[in-house]
C-alpha positions in Angstrom: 194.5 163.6 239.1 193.8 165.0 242.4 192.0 162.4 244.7 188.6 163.5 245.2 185.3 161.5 247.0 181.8 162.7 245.8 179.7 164.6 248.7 182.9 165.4 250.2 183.6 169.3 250.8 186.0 170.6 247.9 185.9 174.6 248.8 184.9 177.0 251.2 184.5 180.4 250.7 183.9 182.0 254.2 182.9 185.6 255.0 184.6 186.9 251.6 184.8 190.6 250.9 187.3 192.1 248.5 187.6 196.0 247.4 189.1 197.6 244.2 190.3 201.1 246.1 186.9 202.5 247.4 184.5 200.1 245.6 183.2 197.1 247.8 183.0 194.3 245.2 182.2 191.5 247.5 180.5 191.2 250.9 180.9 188.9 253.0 180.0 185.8 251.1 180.1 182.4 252.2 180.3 179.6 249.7 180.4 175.9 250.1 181.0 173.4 246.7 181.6 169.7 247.1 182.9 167.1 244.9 180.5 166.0 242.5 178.6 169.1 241.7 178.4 171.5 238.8 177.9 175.2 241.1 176.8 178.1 238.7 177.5 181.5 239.9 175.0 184.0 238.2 174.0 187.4 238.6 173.9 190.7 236.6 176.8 192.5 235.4 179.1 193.9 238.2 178.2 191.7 240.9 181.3 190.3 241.8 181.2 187.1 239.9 184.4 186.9 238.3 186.1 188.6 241.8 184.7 185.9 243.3 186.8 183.2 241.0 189.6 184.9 241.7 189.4 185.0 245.1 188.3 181.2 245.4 191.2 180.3 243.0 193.7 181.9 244.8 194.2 184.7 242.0 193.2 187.6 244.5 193.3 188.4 248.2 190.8 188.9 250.1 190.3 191.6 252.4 188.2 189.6 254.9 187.4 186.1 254.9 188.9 182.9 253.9 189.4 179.8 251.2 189.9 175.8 252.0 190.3 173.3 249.8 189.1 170.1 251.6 189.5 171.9 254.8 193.2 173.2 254.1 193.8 176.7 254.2 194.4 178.1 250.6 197.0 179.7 251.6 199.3 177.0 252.9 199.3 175.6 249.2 202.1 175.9 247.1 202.0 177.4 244.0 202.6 173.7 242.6 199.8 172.2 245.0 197.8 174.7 244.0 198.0 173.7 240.4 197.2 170.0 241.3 193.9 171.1 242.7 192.7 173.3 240.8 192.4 174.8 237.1 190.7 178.2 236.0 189.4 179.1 232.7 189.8 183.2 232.6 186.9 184.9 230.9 189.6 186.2 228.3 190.9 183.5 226.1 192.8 186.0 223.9 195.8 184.4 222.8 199.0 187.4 222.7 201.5 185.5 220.9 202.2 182.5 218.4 201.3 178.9 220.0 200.7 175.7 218.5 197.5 174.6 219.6 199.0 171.6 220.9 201.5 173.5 223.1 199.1 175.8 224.6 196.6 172.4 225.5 199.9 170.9 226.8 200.5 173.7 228.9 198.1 172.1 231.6 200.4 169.3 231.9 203.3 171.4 233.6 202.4 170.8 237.3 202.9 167.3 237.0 205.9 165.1 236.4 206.7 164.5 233.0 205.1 161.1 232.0 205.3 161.7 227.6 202.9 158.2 227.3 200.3 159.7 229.9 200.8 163.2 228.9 200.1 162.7 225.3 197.1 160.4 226.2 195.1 163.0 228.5 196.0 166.0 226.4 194.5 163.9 222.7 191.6 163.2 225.2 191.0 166.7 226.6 191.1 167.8 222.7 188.8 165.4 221.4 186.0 166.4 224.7 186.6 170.2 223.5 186.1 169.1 219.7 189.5 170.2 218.9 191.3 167.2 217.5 193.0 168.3 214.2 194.2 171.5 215.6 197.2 170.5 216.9 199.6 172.6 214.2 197.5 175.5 213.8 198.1 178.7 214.8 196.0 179.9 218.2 196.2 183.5 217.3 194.3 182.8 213.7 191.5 181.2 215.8 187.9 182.5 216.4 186.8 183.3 219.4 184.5 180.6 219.9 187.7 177.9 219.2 190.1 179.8 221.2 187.5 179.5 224.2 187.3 175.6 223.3 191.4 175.6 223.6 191.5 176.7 226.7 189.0 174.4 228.0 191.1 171.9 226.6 194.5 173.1 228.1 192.1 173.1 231.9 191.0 169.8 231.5 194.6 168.6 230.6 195.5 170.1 234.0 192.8 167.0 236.0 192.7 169.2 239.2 190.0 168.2 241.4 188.3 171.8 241.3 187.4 173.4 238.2 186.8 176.9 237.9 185.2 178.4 234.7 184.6 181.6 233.8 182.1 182.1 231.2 182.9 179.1 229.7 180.3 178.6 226.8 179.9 183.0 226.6 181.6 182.7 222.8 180.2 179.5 221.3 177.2 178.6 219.3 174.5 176.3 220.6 176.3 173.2 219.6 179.8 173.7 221.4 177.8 175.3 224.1 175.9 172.1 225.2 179.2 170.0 224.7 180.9 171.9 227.0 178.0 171.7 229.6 178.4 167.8 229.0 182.0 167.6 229.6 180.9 169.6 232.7 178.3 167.3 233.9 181.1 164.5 233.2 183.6 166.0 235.5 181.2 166.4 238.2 180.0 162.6 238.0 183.7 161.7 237.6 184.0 163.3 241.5 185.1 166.7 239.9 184.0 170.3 241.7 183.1 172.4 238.8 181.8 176.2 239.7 181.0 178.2 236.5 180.3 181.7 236.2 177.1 181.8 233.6 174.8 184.0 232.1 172.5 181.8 230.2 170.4 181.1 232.5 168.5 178.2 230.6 171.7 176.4 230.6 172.6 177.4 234.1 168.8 175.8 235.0 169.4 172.7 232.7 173.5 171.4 233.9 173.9 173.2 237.4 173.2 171.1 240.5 173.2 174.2 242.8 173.0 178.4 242.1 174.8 180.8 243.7 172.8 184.0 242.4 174.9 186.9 243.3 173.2 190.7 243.9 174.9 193.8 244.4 178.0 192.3 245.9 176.2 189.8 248.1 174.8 186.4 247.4 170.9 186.7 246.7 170.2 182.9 247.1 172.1 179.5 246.9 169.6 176.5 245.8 168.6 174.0 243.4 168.0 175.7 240.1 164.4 175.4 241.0 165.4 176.4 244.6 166.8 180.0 243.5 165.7 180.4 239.5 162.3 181.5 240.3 160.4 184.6 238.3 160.1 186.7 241.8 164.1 186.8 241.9 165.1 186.8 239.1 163.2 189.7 238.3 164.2 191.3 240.7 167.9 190.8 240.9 168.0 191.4 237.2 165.9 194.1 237.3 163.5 192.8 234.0 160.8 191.0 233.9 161.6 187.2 233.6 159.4 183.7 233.2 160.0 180.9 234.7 158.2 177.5 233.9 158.5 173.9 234.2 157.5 172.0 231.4 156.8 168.4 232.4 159.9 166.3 232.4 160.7 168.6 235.2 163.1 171.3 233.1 163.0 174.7 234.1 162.4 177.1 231.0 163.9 180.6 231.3 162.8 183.4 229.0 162.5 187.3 229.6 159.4 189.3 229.0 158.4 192.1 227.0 157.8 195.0 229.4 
């Protein structure tokens, strides 16, 4: 795994913008994560959340700004260093052709020499976190939606990069699989992992997230504590629908929208 130190500065994001032709996606963000701590990135549809992934993964270019891993540029990475460090989980866990499960969770294991004892040992674990054991020999493309997601997770976490990125991770599950995957999460981080998530439940954002990047119209609205940022002022506002926010007395945050 990539050697990590909790506290320590995983990524920086700094004065991002990226533009599909004519349409200004991102502006000018700035982003810092460190190791140990689950980062959601939230905001409404079309606000540059998933650009933003990209861009911090190394997936896109930017057209200003730039990205560090532990204050190297990501640029002088190479494409096998920058496999080492970190993982991605895409928002489309479609699989196009015929895998094994096994082969597809294996893939995450290609960046690193071939060690078939400790190979086959993280890749059982990484299944059994992702509650796909027993899948090995079945077919990825007969799969739901919500077990194709889990796969991928699976093939990520085989991968033990230092950052984490996940994109919608828990968007296709039921309530079950989706706090598992919020507790794998929370493991990561507490195992010195940087994990930044793009969400949309905001409950579950609130609940697993140690800081929220809320993203608005390209920009980033606020970056807090869950209570820092997830109030019912901005939220309201950024989503444009009335939401409530309360804290029930073991100090959750409960997030539910309003009738208007």
């Amino acid at each position: 795994m990539y050697k990590t130190k909790l506290g320590e500065t995983a990524v920086v994001a700094e004065n991002i913008s990226f533009s599909y032709g004519s349409k200004e996606i991102l502006k000018g963000i700035s982003l810092e994560v460190k190791f140990g701590q689950i980062v959601g990135l939230l905001g409404p549809n079309g606000t540059g959340k998933s650009t933003l992934v990209g861009v911090m993964a190394g997936d896109l270019e930017p057209g200003t700004g730039t990205v560090t891993y532990q204050g190297k540029q990501l640029s002088d990475y190479s494409r096998k260093e920058l496999a080492q460090t970190r993982s991605v989980m895409p928002q489309n866990t479609e699989f196009p052709f015929s895998y094994q499960v096994y082969d597809i969770v294996a893939m995450g294991r290609q960046c690193w020499e071939a060690n078939p004892a400790l190979d086959n040992e993280i890749i059982a674990s990484s299944m059994a976190a992702t509650d796909v054991a027993g899948y090995e020999e079945r077919d990825v493309t007969r799969l739901s939606g919500g077990e194709k997601a889990r796969v991928t997770f699976a093939r990520v976490l085989t991968q033990q990069a230092g950052v984490v990125f996940l994109d919608e991770p828990t968007a296709a599950l039921d309530i079950a699989h989706q706090e598992r995957t919020m507790e794998v999460c929370r493991k990561l981080a507490d195992a010195g992992h940087a994990v930044i998530a793009v969400m949309h439940d905001l409950q579950l954002a609130g609940s697993y997230c140690d800081r929220i990047a809320l993203l608005d119209k390209g920009g980033i609205s606020a970056y807090g504590t869950p209570p820092e940022v997830l109030t019912s002022e901005r939220l309201s506002r950024v989503y444009e629908w009335p939401i409530e926010v309360a804290t029930v007395p073991d100090g959750r945050l409960v997030i539910l929208p309003k009738k208007r």
